[in-house]
Biopython code that builds the backbone (N, CA, C, O; Angstrom):
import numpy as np
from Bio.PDB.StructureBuilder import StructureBuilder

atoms = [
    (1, "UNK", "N", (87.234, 191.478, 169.628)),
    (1, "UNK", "CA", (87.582, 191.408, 168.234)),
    (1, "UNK", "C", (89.056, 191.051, 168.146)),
    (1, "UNK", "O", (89.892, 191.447, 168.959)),
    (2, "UNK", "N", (89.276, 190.391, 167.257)),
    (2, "UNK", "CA", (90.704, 190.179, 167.340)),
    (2, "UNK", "C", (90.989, 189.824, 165.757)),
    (2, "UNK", "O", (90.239, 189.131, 165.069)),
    (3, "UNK", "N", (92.278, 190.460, 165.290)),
    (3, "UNK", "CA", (92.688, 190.896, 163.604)),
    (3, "UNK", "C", (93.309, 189.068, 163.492)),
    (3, "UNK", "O", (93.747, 188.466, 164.473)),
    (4, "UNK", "N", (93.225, 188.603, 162.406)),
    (4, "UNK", "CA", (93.869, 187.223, 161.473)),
    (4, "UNK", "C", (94.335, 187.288, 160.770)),
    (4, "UNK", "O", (94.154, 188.376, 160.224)),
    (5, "UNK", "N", (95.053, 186.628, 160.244)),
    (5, "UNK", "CA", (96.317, 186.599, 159.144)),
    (5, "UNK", "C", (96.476, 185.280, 158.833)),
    (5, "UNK", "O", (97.158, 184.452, 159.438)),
    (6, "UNK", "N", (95.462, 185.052, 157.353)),
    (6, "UNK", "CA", (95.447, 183.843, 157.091)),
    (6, "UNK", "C", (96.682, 183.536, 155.760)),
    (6, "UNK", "O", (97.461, 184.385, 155.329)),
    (7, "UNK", "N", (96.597, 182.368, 155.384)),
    (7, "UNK", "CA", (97.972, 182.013, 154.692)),
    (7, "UNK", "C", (98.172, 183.116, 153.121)),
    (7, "UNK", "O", (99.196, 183.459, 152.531)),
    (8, "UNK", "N", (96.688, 183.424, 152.843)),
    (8, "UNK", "CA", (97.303, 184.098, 151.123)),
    (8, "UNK", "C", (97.635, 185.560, 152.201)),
    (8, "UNK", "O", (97.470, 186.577, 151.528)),
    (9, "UNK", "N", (98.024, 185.868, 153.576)),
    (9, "UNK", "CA", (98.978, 187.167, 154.202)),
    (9, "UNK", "C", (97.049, 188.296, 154.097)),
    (9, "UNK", "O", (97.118, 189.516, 154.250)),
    (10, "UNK", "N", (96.023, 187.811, 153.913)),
    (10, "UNK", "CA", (95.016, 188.956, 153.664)),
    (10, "UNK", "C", (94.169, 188.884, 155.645)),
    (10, "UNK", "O", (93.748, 187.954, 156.333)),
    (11, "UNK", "N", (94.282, 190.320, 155.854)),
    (11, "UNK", "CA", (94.020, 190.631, 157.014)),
    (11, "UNK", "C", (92.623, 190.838, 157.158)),
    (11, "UNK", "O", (92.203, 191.575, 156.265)),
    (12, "UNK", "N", (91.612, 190.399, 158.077)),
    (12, "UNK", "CA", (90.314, 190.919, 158.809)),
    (12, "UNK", "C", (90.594, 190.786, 159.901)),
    (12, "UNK", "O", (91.567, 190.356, 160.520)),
    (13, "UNK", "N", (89.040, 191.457, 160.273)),
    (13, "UNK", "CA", (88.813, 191.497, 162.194)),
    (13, "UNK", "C", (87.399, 190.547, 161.892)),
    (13, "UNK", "O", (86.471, 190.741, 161.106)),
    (14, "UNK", "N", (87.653, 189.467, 162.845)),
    (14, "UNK", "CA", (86.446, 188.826, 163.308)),
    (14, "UNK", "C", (85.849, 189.019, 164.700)),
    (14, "UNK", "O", (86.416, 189.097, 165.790)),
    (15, "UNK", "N", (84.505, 189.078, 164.366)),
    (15, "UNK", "CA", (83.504, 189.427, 165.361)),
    (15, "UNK", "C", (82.686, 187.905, 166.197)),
    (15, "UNK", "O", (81.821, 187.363, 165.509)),
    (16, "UNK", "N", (82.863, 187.513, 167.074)),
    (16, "UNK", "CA", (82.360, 186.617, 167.528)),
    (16, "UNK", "C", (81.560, 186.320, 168.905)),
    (16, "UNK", "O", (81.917, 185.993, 170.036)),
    (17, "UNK", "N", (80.290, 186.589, 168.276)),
    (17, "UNK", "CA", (79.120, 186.757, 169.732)),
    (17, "UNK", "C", (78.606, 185.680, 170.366)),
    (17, "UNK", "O", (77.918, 185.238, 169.446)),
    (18, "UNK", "N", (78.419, 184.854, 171.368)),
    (18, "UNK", "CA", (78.136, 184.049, 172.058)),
    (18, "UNK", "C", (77.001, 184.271, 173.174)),
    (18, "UNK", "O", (77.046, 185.192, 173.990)),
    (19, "UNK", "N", (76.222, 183.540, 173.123)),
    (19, "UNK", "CA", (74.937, 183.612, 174.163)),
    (19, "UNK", "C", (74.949, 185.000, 174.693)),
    (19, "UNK", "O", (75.460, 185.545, 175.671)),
    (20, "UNK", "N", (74.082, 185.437, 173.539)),
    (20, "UNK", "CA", (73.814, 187.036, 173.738)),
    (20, "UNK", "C", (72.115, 186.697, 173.252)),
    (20, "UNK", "O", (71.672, 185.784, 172.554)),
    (21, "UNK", "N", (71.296, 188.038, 174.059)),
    (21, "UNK", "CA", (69.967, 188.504, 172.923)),
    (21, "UNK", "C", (69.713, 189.623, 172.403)),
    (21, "UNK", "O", (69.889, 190.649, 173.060)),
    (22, "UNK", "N", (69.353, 189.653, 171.407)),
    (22, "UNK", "CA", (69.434, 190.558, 170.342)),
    (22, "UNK", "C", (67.545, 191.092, 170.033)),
    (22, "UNK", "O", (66.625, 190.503, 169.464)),
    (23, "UNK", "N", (67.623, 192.368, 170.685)),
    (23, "UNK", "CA", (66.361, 192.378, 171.394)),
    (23, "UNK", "C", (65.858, 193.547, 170.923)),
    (23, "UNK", "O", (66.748, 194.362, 171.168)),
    (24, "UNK", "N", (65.047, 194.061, 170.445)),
    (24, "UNK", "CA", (64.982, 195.512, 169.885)),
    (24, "UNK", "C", (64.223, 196.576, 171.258)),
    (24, "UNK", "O", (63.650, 195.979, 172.169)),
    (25, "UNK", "N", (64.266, 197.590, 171.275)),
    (25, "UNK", "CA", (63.667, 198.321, 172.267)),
    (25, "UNK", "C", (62.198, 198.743, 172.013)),
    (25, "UNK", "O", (61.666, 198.805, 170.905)),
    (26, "UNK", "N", (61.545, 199.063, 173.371)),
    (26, "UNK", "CA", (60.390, 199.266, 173.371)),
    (26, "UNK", "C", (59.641, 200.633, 172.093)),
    (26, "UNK", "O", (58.523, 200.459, 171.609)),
    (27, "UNK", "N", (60.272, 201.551, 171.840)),
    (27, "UNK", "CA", (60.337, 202.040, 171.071)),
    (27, "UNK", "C", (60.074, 201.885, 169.402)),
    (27, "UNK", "O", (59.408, 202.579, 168.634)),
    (28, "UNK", "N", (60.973, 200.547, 169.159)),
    (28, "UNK", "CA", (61.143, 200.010, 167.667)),
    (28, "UNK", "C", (59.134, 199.274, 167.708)),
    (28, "UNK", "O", (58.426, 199.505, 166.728)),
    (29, "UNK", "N", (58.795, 198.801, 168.420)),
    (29, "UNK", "CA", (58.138, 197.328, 168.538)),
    (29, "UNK", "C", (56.956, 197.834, 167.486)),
    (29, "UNK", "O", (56.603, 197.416, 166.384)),
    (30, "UNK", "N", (56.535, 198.856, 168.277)),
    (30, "UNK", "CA", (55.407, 199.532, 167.472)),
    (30, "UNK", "C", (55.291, 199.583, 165.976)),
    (30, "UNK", "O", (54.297, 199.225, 165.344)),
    (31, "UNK", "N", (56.736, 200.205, 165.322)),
    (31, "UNK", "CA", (57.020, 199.885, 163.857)),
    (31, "UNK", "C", (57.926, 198.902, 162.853)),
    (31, "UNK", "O", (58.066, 198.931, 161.630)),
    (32, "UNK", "N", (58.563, 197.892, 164.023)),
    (32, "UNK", "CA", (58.981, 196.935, 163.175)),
    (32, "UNK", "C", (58.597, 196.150, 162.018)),
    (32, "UNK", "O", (59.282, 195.323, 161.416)),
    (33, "UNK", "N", (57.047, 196.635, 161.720)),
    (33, "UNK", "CA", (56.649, 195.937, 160.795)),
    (33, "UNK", "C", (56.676, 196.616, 159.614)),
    (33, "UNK", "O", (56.272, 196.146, 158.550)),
    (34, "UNK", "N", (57.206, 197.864, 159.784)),
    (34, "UNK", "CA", (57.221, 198.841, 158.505)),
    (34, "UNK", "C", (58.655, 199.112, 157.804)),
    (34, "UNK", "O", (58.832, 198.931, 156.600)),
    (35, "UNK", "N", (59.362, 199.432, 158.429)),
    (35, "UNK", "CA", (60.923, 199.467, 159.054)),
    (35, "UNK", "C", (61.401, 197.829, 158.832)),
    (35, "UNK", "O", (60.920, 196.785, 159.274)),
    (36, "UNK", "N", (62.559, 198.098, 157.951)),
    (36, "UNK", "CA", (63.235, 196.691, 158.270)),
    (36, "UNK", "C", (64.499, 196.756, 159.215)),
    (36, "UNK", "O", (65.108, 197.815, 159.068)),
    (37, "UNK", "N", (65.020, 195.951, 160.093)),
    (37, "UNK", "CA", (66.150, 195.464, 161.128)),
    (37, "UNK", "C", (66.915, 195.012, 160.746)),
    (37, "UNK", "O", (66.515, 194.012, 160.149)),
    (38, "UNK", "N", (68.232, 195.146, 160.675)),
    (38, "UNK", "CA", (69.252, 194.213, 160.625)),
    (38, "UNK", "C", (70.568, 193.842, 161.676)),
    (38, "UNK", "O", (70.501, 194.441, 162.749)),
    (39, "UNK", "N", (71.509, 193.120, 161.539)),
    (39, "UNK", "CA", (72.325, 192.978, 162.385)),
    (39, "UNK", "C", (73.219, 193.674, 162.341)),
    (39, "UNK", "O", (73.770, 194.147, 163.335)),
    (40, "UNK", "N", (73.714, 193.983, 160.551)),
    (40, "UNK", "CA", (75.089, 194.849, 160.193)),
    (40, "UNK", "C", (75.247, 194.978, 158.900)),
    (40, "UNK", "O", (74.174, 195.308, 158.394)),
    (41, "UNK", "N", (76.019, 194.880, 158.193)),
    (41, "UNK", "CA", (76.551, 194.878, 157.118)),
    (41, "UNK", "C", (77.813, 195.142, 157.156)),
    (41, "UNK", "O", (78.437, 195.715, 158.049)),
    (42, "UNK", "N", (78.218, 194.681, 156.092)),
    (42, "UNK", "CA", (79.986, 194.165, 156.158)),
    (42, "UNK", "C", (80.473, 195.499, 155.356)),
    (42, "UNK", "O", (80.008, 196.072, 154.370)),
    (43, "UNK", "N", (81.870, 195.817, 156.384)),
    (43, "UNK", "CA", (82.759, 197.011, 156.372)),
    (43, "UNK", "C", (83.559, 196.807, 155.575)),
    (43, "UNK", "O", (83.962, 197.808, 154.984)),
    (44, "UNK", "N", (84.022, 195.777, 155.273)),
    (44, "UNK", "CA", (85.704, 195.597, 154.917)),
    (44, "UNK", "C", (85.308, 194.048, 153.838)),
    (44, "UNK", "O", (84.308, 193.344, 153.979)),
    (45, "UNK", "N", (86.190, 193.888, 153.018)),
    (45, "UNK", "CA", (86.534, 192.639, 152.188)),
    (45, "UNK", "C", (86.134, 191.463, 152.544)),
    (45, "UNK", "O", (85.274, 190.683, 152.135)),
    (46, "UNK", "N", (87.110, 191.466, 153.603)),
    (46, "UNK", "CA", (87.033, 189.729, 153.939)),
    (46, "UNK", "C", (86.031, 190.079, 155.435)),
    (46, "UNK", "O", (86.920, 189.810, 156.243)),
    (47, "UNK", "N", (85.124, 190.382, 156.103)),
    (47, "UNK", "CA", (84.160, 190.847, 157.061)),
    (47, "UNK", "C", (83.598, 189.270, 157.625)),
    (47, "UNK", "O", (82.691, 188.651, 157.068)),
    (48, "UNK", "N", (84.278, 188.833, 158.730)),
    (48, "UNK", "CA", (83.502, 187.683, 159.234)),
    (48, "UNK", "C", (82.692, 188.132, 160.400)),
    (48, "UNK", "O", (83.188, 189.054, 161.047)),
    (49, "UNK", "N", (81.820, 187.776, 160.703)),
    (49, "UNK", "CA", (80.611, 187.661, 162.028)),
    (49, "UNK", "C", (79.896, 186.595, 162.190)),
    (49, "UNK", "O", (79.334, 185.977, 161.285)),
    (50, "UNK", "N", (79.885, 186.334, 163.336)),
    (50, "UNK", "CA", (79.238, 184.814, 163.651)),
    (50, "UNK", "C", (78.775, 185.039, 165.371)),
    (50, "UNK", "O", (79.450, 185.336, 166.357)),
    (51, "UNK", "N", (77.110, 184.703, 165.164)),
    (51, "UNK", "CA", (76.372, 184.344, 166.561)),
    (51, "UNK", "C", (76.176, 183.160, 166.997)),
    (51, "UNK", "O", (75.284, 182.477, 166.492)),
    (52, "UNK", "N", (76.923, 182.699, 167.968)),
    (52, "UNK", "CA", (76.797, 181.563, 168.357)),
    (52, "UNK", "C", (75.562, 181.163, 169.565)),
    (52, "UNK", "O", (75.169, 182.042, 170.332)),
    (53, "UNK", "N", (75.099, 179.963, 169.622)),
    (53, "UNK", "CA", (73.747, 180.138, 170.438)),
    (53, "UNK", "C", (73.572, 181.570, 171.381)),
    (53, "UNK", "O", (73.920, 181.987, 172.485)),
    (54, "UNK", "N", (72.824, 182.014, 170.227)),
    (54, "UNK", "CA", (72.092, 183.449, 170.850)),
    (54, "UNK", "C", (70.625, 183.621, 170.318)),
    (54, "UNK", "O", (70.233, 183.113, 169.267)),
    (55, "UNK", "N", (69.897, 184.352, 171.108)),
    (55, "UNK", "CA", (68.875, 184.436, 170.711)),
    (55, "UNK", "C", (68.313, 186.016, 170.395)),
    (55, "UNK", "O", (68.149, 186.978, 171.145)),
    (56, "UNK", "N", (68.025, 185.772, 168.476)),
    (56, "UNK", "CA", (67.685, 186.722, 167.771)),
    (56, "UNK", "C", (66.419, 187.031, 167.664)),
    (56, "UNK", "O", (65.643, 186.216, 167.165)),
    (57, "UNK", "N", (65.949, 188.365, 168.151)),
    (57, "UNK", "CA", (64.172, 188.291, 168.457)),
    (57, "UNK", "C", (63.658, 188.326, 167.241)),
    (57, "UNK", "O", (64.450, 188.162, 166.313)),
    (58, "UNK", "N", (62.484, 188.504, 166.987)),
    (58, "UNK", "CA", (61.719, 188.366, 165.460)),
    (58, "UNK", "C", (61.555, 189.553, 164.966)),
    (58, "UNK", "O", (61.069, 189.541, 163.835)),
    (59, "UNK", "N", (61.822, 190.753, 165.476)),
    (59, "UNK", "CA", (62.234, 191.884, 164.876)),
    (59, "UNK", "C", (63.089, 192.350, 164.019)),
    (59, "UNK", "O", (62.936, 193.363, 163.337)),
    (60, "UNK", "N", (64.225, 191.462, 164.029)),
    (60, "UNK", "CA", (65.542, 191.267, 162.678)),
    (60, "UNK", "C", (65.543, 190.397, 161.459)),
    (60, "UNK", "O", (65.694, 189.179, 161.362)),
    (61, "UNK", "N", (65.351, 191.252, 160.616)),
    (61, "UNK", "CA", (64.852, 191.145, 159.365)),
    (61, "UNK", "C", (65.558, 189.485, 158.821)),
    (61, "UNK", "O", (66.772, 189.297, 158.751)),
    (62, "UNK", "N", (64.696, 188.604, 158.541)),
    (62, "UNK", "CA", (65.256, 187.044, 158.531)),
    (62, "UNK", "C", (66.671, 187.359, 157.856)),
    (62, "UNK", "O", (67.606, 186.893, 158.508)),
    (63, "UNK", "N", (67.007, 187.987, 156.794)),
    (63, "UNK", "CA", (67.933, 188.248, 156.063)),
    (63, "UNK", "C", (69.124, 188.509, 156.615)),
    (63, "UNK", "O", (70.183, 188.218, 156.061)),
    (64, "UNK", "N", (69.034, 189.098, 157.790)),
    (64, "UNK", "CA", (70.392, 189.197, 159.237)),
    (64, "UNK", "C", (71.322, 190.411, 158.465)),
    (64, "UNK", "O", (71.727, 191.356, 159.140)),
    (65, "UNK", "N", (71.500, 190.359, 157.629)),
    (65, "UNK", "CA", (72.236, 191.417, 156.793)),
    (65, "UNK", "C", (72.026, 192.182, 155.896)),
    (65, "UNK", "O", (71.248, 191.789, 155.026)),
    (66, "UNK", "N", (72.577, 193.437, 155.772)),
    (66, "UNK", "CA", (71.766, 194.601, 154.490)),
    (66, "UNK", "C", (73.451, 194.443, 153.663)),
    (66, "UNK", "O", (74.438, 194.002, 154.252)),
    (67, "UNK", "N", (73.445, 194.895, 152.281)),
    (67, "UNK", "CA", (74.318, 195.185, 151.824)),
    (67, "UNK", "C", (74.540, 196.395, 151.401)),
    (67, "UNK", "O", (73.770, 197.213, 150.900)),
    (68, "UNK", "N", (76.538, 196.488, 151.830)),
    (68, "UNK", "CA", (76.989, 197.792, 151.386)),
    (68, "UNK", "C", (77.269, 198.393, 150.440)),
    (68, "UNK", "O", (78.298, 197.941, 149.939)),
    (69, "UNK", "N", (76.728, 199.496, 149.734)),
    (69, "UNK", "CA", (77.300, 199.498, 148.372)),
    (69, "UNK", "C", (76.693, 198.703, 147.161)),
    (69, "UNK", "O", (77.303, 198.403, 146.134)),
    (70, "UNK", "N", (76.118, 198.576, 147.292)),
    (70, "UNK", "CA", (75.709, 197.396, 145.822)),
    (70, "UNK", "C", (76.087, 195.723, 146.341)),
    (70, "UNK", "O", (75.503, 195.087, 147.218)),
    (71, "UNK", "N", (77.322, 195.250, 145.434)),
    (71, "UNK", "CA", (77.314, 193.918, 145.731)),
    (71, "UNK", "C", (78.822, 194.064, 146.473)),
    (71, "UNK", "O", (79.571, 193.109, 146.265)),
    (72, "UNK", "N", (79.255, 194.956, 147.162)),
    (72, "UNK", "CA", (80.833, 195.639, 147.885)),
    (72, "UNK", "C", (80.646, 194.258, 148.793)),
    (72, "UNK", "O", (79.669, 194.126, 149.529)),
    (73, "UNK", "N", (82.053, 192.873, 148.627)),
    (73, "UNK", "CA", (82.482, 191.729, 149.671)),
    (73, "UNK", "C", (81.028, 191.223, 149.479)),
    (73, "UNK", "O", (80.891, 190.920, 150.664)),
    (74, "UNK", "N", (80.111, 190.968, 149.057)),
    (74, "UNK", "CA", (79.309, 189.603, 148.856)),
    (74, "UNK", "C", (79.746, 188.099, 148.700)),
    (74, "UNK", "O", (79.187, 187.050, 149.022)),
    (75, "UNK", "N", (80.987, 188.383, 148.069)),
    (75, "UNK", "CA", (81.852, 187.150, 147.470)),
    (75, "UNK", "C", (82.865, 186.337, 148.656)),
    (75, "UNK", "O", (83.135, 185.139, 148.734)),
    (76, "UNK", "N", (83.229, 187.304, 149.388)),
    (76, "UNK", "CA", (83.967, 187.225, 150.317)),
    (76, "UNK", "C", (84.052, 187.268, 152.126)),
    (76, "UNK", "O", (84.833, 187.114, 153.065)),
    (77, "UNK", "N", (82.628, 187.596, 151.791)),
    (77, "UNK", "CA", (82.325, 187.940, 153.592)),
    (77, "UNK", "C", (81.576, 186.532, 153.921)),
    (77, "UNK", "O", (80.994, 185.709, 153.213)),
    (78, "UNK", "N", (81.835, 186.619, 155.221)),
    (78, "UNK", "CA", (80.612, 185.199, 156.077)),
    (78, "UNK", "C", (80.384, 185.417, 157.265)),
    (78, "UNK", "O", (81.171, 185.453, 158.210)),
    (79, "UNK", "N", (79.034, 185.602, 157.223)),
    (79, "UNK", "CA", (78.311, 186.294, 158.266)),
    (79, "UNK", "C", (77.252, 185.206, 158.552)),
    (79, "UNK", "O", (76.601, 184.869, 157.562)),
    (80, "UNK", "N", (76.948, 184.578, 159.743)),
    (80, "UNK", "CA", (76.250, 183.400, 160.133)),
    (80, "UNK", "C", (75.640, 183.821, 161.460)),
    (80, "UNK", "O", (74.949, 183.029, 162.101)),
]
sb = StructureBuilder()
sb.init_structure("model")
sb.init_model(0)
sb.init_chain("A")
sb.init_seg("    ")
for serial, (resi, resn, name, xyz) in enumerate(atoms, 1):
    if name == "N":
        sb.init_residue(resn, " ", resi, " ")
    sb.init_atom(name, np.array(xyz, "f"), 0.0, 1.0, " ", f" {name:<3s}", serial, name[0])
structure = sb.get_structure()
């Protein structure tokens, strides 16, 4: 993780995963279909995350993200 400091001076931590799999455990498999999965949801304002060729099993809810709070950084986060 490493913190940025872009020009309007506003600070995040970006998260950046690379050829990883994202795999649920033997445990989940049984009820993934009841139960929804996600990857995360955004902590902070400006909240970037990005998976770069990785492979996401079909257990994580297509949506990749839950939200915090109501609509808390919808406007502002980018999560890919």
């Amino acid at each position: 993780m490493k913190e940025i400091n872009t020009q309007q001076e506003i600070k995040f931590r970006q998260w950046q995963n690379e050829f990883c799999k994202i795999l649920s455990s033997k445990e989940f498999l049984p009820v993934h279909r009841t139960v929804k999965s996600y990857l995360g949801r955004p902590w902070k304002k400006y909240a970037r995350t990005v998976y770069l060729q990785s492979y996401i099993s079909g257990t994580v809810d297509p949506e990749g993200w839950m939200p915090w709070r109501g609509s808390f950084a919808l406007e502002t986060l980018y999560y890919a």
